[in-house]
C-alpha positions in Angstrom: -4.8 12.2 32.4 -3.5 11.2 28.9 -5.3 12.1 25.6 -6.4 8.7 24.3 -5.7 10.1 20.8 -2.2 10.0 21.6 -2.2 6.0 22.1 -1.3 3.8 19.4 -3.9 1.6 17.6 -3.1 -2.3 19.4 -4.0 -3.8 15.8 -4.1 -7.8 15.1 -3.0 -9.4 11.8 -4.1 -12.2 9.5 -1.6 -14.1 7.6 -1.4 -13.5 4.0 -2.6 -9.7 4.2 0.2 -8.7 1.8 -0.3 -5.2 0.4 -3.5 -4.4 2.3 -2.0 -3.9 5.4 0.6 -1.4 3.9 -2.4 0.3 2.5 -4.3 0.7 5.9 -1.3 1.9 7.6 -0.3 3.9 4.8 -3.6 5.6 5.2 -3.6 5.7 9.0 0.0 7.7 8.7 -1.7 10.5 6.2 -4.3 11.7 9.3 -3.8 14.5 11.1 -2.5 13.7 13.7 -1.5 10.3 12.5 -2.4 7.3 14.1 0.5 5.2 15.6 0.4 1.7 15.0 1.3 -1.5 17.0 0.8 -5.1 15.3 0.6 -8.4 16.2 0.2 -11.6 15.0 -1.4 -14.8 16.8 -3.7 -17.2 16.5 -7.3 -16.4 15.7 -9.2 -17.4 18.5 -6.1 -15.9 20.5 -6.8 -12.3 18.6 -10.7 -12.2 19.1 -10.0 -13.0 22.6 -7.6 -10.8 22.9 -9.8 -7.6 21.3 -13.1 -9.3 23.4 -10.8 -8.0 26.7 -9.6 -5.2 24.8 -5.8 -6.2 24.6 -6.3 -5.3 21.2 -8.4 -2.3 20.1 -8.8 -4.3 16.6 -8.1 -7.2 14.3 -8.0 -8.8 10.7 -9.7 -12.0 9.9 -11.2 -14.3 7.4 -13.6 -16.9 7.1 -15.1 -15.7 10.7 -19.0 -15.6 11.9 -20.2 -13.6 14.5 -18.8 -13.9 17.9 -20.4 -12.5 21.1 -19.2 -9.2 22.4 -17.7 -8.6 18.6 -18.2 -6.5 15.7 -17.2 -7.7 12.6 -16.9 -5.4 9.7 -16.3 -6.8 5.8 -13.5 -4.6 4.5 -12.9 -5.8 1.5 -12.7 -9.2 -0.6 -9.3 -11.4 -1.0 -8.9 -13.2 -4.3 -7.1 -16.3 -4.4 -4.2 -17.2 -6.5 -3.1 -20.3 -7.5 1.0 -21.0 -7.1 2.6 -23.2 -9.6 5.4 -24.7 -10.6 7.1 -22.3 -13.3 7.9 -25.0 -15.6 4.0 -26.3 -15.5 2.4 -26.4 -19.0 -0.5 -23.9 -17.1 1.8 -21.3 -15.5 1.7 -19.3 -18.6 -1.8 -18.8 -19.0 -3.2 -15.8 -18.2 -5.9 -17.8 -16.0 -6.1 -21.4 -14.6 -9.5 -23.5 -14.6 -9.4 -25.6 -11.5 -10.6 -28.8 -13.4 -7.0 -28.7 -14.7 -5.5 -29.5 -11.2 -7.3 -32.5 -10.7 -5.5 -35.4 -10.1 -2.4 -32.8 -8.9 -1.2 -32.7 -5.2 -2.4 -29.7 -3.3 -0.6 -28.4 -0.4 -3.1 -27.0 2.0 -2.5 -26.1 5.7 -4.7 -28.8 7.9 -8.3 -28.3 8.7 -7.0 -27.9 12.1 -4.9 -24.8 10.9 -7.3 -23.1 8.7 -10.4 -24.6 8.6 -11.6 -21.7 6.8 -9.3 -21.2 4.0 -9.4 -25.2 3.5 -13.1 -25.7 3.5 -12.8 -22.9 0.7 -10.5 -25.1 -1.8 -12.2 -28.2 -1.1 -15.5 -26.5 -2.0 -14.1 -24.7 -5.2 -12.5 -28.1 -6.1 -15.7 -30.0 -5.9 -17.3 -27.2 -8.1 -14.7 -27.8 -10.6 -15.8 -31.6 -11.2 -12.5 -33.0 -8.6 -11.8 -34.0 -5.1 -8.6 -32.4 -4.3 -5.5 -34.6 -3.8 -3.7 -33.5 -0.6 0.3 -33.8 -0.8 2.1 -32.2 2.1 0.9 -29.9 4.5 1.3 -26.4 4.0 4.0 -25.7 6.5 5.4 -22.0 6.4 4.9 -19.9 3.1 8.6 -19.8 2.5 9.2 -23.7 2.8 6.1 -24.2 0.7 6.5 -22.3 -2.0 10.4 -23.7 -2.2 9.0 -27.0 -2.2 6.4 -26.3 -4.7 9.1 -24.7 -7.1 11.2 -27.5 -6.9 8.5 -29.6 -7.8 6.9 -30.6 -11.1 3.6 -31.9 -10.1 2.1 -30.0 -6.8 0.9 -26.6 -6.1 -0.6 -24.1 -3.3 -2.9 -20.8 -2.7 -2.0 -17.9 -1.8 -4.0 -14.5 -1.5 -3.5 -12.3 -4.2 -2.8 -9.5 -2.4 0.1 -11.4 -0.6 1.6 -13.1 -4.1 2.3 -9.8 -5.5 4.7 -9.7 -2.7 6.2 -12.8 -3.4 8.4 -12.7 -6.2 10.1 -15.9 -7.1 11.8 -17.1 -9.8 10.5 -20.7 -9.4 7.0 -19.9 -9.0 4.2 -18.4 -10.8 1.2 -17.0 -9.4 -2.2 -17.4 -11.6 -5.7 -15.8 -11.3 -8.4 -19.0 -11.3 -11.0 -19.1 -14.6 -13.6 -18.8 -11.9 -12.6 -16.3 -8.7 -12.3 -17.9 -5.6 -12.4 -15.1 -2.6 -13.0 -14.6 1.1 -13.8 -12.3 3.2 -11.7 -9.6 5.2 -13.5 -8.4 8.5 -12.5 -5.6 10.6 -13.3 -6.9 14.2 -13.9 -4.5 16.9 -15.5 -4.5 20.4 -19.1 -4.2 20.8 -19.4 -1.9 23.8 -15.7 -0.6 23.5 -14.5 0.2 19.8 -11.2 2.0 19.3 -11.0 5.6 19.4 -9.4 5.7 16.5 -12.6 3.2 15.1 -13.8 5.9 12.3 -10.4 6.5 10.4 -9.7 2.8 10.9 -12.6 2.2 8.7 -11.5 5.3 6.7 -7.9 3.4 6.2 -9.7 -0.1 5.1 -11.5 1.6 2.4 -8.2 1.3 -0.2 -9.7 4.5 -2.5 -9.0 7.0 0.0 
């Protein structure tokens, strides 16, 4: 029979996890022995299925409530950047209040997308004092952020963690006044966790 320790970890992604997910396998490769990892990205819904028959042992998501047969674990927080033109009057400031944006086009993936991450924005506009003006639709992060570089008046989000993996020339990234964030869960089977489950919490936790 084969040691389950000697199985790699069958770990699901989120988009935008930037320099997190280095971290965790970063950390995951320092055990002894080290844990072997296999990602994959997919849909939500498609990954929590996917751990719910264990074709995954794990999985990364945001904006997630609790699902039957699933454990969900917050790992950490994810600030969100703003991405603006670099020859806006704002992308030199240090850090953005919303309010400012109002009236500018906001490229957003559709509710349909990322309900989450939209319901987020619109929320954190409304706070601000705005409705948000939708332009295009968030399509891919490279098309978007070409589109909002070459443009003078529109701007996106992007996780923190991923934007300082984005350098761009045409681009600058900016903190908000006011910190918008979500949630990072670790989601695991309830009656059939990893056996890896404990350093995978061990590799989440970024000051090890």
């Amino acid at each position: 029979m084969s040691n389950p320790r000697s199985a790699p970890i069958r770990l699901g992604t989120s988009d935008g996890l930037g320099e997190h997910l280095d971290l965790v396998i970063e950390a995951l490769a320092r055990l002894s022995p080290p844990v072997r990892v296999e990602l994959t990205s997919a849909p939500t819904r498609t990954r929590l299925d996917q751990v719910r028959t264990c074709a995954l042992d794990a999985t990364f998501v945001r904006g997630v409530a609790e699902r039957p047969e699933l454990r969900l674990i917050p790992v950490w927080q994810d600030r969100i950047a703003l991405a603006l033109p670099i020859n806006h009057p704002l992308s030199d400031a240090p850090t953005v209040d919303l309010g400012e944006l109002a009236g500018m086009p906001l490229r957003l993936a559709d509710r349909a997308r990322n309900a989450p991450l939209h319901d987020v924005m619109v929320a954190a506009c409304r706070a601000a004092g705005f409705e948000p003006v939708f332009g295009p639709p968030f399509t891919t992060m490279q098309d978007t952020l070409a589109m909002v570089g070459g443009s003078a008046d529109t701007w996106t989000v992007v996780y923190e963690a991923h934007a300082r993996r984005l350098p761009t020339a045409r681009v600058a990234f900016r903190a908000t006044a006011t910190p918008i964030v979500m949630t990072t869960s670790l989601v695991v089977s309830e009656t059939n966790p990893p056996w890896c489950f404990d350093h995978l919490l061990q590799a989440c936790d970024h000051r090890i």
